[in-house]
C-alpha positions in Angstrom: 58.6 26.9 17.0 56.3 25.6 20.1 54.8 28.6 20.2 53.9 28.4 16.1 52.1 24.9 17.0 50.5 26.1 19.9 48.8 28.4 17.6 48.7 25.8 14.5 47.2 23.2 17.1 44.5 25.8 18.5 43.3 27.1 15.2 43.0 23.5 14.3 41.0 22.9 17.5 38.3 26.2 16.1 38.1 24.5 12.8 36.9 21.7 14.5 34.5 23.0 16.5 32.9 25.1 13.9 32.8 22.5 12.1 30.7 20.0 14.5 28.6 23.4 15.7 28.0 23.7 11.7 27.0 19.7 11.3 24.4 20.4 14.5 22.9 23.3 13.0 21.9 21.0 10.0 20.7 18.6 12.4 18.6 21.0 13.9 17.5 22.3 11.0 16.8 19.3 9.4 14.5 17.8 12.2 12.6 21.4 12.5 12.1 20.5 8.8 10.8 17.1 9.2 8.6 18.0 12.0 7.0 20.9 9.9 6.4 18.1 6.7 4.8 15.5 9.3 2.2 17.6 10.7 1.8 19.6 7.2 0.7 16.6 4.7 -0.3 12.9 5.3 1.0 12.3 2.1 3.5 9.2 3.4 5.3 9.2 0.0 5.9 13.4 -0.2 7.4 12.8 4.1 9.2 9.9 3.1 11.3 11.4 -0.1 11.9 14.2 2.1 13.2 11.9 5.0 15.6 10.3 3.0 16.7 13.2 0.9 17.5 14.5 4.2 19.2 11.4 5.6 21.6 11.5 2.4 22.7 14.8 3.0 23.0 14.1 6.7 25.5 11.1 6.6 26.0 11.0 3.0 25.8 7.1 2.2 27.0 5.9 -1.1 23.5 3.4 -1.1 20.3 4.2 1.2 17.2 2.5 1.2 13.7 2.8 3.4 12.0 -1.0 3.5 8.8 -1.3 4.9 7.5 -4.3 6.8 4.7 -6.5 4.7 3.3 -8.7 8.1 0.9 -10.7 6.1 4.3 -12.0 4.0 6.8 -11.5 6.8 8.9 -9.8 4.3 10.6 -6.8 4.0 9.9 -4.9 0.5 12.3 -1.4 -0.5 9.7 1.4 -0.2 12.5 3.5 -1.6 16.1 2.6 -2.5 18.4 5.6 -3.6 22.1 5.1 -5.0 23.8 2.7 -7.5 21.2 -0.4 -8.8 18.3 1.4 -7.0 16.3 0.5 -10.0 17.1 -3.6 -9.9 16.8 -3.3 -5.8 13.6 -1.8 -5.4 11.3 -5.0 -6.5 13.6 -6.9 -4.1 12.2 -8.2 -1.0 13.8 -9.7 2.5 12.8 -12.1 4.6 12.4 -11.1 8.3 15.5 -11.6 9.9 17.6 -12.0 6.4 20.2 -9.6 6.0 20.8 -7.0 8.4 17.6 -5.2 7.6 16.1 -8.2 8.5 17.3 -9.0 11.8 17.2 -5.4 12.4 13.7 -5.5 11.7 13.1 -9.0 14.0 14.9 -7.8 16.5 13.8 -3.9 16.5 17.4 -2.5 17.7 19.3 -0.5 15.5 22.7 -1.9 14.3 26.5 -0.1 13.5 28.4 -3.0 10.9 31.5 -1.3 10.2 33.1 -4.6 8.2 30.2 -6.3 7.0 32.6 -9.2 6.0 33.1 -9.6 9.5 29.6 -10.3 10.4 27.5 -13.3 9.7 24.6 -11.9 9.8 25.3 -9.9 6.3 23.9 -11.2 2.9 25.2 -10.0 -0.9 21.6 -10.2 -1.9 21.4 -6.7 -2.7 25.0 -6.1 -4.1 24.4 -8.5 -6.9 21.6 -6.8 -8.2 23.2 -3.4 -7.6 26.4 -3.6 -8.5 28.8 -2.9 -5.8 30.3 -4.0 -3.0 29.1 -3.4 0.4 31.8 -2.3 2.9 30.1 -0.7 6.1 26.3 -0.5 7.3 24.2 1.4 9.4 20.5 0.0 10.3 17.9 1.4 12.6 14.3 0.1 12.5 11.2 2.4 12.5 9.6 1.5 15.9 6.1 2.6 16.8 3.7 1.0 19.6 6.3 -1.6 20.1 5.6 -2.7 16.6 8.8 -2.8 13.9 7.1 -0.5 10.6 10.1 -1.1 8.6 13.9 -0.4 8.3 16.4 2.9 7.6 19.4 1.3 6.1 22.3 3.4 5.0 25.4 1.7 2.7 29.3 3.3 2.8 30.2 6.3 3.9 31.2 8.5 1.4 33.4 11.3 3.8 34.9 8.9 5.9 37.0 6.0 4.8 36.4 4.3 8.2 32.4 4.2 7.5 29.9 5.0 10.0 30.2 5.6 13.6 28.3 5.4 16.9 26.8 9.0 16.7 25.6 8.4 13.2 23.3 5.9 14.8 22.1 8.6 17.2 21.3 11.0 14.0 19.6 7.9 12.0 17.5 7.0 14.8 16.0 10.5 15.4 15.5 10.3 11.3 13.7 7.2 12.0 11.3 8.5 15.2 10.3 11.1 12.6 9.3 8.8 9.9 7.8 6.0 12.4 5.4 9.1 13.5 4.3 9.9 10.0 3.9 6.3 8.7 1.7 5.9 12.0 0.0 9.0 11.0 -0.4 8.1 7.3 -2.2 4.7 8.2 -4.6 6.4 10.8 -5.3 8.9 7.9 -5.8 6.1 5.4 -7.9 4.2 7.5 -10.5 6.8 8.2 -10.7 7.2 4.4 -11.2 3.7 3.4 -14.0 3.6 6.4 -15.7 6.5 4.6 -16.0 4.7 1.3 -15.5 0.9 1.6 -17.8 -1.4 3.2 -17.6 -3.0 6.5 -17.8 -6.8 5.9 -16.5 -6.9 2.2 -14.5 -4.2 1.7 -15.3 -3.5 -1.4 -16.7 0.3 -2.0 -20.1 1.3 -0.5 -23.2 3.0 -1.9 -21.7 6.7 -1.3 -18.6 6.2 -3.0 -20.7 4.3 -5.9 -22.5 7.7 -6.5 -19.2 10.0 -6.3 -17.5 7.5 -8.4 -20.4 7.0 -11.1 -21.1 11.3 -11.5 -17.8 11.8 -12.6 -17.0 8.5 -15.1 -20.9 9.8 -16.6 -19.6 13.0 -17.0 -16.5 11.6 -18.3 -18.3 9.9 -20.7 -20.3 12.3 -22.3 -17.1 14.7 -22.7 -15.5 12.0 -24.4 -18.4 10.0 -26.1 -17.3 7.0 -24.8 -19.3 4.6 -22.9 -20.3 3.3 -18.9 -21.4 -0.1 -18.2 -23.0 -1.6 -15.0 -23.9 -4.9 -13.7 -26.0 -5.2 -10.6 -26.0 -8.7 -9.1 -28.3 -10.7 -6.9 -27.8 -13.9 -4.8 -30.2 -16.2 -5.3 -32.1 -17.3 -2.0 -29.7 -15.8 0.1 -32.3 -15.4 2.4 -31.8 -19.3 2.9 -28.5 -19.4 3.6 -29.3 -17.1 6.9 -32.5 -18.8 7.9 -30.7 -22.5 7.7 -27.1 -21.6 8.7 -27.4 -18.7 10.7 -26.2 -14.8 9.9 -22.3 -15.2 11.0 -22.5 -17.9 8.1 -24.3 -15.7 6.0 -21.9 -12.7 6.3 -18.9 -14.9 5.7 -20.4 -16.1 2.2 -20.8 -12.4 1.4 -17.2 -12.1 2.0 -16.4 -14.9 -0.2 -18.4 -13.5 -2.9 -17.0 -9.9 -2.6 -13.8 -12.0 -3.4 -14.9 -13.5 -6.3 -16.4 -10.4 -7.7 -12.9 -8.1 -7.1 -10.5 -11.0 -8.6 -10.7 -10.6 -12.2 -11.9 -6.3 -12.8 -9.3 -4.1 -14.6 -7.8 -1.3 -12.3 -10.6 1.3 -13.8 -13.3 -0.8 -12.5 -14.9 -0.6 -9.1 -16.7 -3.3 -7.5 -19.1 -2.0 -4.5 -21.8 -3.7 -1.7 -25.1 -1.4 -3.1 -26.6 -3.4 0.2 -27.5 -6.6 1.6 -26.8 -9.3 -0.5 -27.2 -7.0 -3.7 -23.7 -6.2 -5.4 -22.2 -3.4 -8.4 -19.8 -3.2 -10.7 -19.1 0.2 -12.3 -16.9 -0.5 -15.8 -16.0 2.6 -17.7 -15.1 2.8 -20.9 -17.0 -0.4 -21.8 -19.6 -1.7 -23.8 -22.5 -3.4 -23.0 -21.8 -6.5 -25.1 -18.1 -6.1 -23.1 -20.1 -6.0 -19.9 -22.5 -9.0 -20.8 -19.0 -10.8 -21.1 -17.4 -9.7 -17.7 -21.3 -10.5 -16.0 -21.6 -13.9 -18.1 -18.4 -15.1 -16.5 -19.0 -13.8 -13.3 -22.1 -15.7 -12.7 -20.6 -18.9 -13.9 -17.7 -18.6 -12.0 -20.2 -18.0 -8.8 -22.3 -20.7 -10.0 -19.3 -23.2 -9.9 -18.0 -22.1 -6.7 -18.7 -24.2 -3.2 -19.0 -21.9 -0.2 -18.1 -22.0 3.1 -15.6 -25.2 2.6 -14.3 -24.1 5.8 -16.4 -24.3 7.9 -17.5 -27.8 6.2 -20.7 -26.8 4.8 -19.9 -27.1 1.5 -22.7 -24.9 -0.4 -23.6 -23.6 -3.8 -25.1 -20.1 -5.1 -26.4 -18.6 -7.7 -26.7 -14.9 -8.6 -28.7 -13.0 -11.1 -27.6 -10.5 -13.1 -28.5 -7.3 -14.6 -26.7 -5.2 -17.5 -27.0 -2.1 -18.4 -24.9 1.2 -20.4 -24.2 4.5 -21.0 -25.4 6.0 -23.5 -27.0 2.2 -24.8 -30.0 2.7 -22.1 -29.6 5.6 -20.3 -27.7 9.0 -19.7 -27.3 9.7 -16.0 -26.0 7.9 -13.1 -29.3 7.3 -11.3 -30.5 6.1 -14.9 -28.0 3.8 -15.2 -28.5 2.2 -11.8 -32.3 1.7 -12.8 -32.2 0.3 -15.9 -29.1 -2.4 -14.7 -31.4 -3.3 -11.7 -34.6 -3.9 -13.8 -32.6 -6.1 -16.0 -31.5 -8.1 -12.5 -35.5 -7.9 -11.1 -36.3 -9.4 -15.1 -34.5 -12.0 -15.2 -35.0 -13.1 -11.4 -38.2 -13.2 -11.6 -38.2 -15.9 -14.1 -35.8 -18.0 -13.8 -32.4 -17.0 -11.8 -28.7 -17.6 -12.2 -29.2 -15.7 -15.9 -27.3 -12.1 -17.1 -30.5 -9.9 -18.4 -29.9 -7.6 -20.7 -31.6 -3.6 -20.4 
């Protein structure tokens, strides 16, 4: 009989070990796979579905979310939330330092919770919404330059009845070096873009991605008969404001009115800087009497506004306004631009702060 569970204890022993030399093999595998995805796409949203895909088959939580950190709100919003309620959690968003996403995220250190209602630091925010009760957590931020990008947080293990343990941290956190290093990558990548096509000082779009942009909704128009409008808009003795006030004061009033100009367009139109103090907006599938609308309360709404409150200067514009369409008074893109700017010069020259018509 010993000599039965000698051999009962060492096969039990083999199992074992295949088994943990099995689970690092997928480990392996996994992280050669996450590697290959990081420096294969800059799509952050194709490596981030893959990460946590991955992570769920890793550790297998019931609930796993990825939040990324919003610093101009200090929050925490769920980038991607996978399990029951995913749907109602995902326009959630956390405070920094509520919940332990949150002080995982203030704090930057990952966290093991194995009886989150024997922490403080836990909130039900998330399992009222969801539906479920939250037994055990796992939480490792997504560090980078010393910065916190956001949070991995994983909810009940489903294998184990006694929830996570301290090497699951060491897995999650390798996870979460991978992601931290495409996010990073991502935002260098996006960056570069938006420097290609938006402008310095008002970041709204510039001249070249005016052209790109207007060739193909032309083209698109003339497939589809439909129509293009443009407004082209220039400040009034802006030439002033710089002479009196100086240029710093002069570029932060272009700011301001590059915020005015963006607030109210629909998603499918673009608003760009053609130069100086001389603005565009691009509005497909629109009429010109549409367009004469959108420029008409545009020009009252700059009209109205006092500039530069800030600083305690307290000043009023005006702008002048040119609109033009497709196929109303022209039928390419360079066309278009023409005609909308001679409506602008038209009207300018007699008697400002008016919408001319091509």
């Amino acid at each position: 009989m010993p000599i039965l569970k000698k051999h009962t204890a060492e096969r039990t022993s083999e199992s074992a070990l295949a088994s943990e030399h099995s689970q690092r093999l997928k480990q392996l595998a996994t992280f050669s796979e996450l590697g290959k995805a990081i420096t294969s796409t800059f799509d952050l949203k194709e490596i981030l579905n893959i990460v946590m895909k991955k992570t769920g088959e890793l550790l297998q939580p019931k609930n796993w979310y990825l939040l990324l950190v919003d610093e101009e709100k200090n929050e925490l919003s769920f980038e991607i939330a996978v399990g029951k309620g995913a749907g109602k959690i995902k326009n959630m968003r956390l405070k920094i330092g509520e919940g332990i996403a949150g002080w995982v995220a203030r704090e930057k250190v990952p966290l093991l919770v194995p009886d989150v209602n024997k922490d403080p630091r836990f909130c039900k925010k998330t399992d009222e919404p969801g539906e479920f009760a939250t037994k055990s957590i796992i939480a490792v931020p997504l560090r980078s330059r010393g910065k916190c990008l956001g949070v991995i947080e994983l909810i009940n293990k489903m294998s184990e009845p006694g929830g996570f343990k301290e090497e699951d941290i060491m897995v999650l956190t390798t996870l979460a070096d991978y992601t931290a290093i495409a996010i990073e990558n991502s935002k260098f990548f996006q960056k570069i873009q938006e420097l290609t096509i938006t402008d310095d000082l008002t970041k709204l779009y510039n001249a070249r991605y005016l052209y790109r942009f207007l060739d193909y909704e032309v083209e698109m128009a003339k497939r589809y008969n439909s129509n293009v409008a443009m407004i082209f808009i220039d400040l009034d003795k802006f030439k002033e404001v710089n002479d009196v006030h100086g240029h710093l004061m002069g570029s932060k009033l272009l700011t301001e009115i590059a915020k005015l100009i963006s607030g109210d367009l629909r998603k499918i139109n673009i608003a760009c800087r053609y130069g100086g103090d001389e603005f565009v907006i691009v509005l497909p599938q629109t009429s010109k009497q549409q367009a004469y609308q959108v420029a008409e309360k545009l020009r009252a709404t700059i009209a109205n506004h006092i500039f530069l409150q800030d600083d305690g200067l307290n000043l009023h514009l005006t702008a002048s306004f040119g609109v033009a369409s497709i196929p109303d008074d022209a039928h390419e893109a360079a066309q278009l631009i023409q005609m909308a700017d001679q409506a602008m010069y038209s009207v300018k020259s007699k008697q400002r702060n008016v919408v001319g018509m091509a």
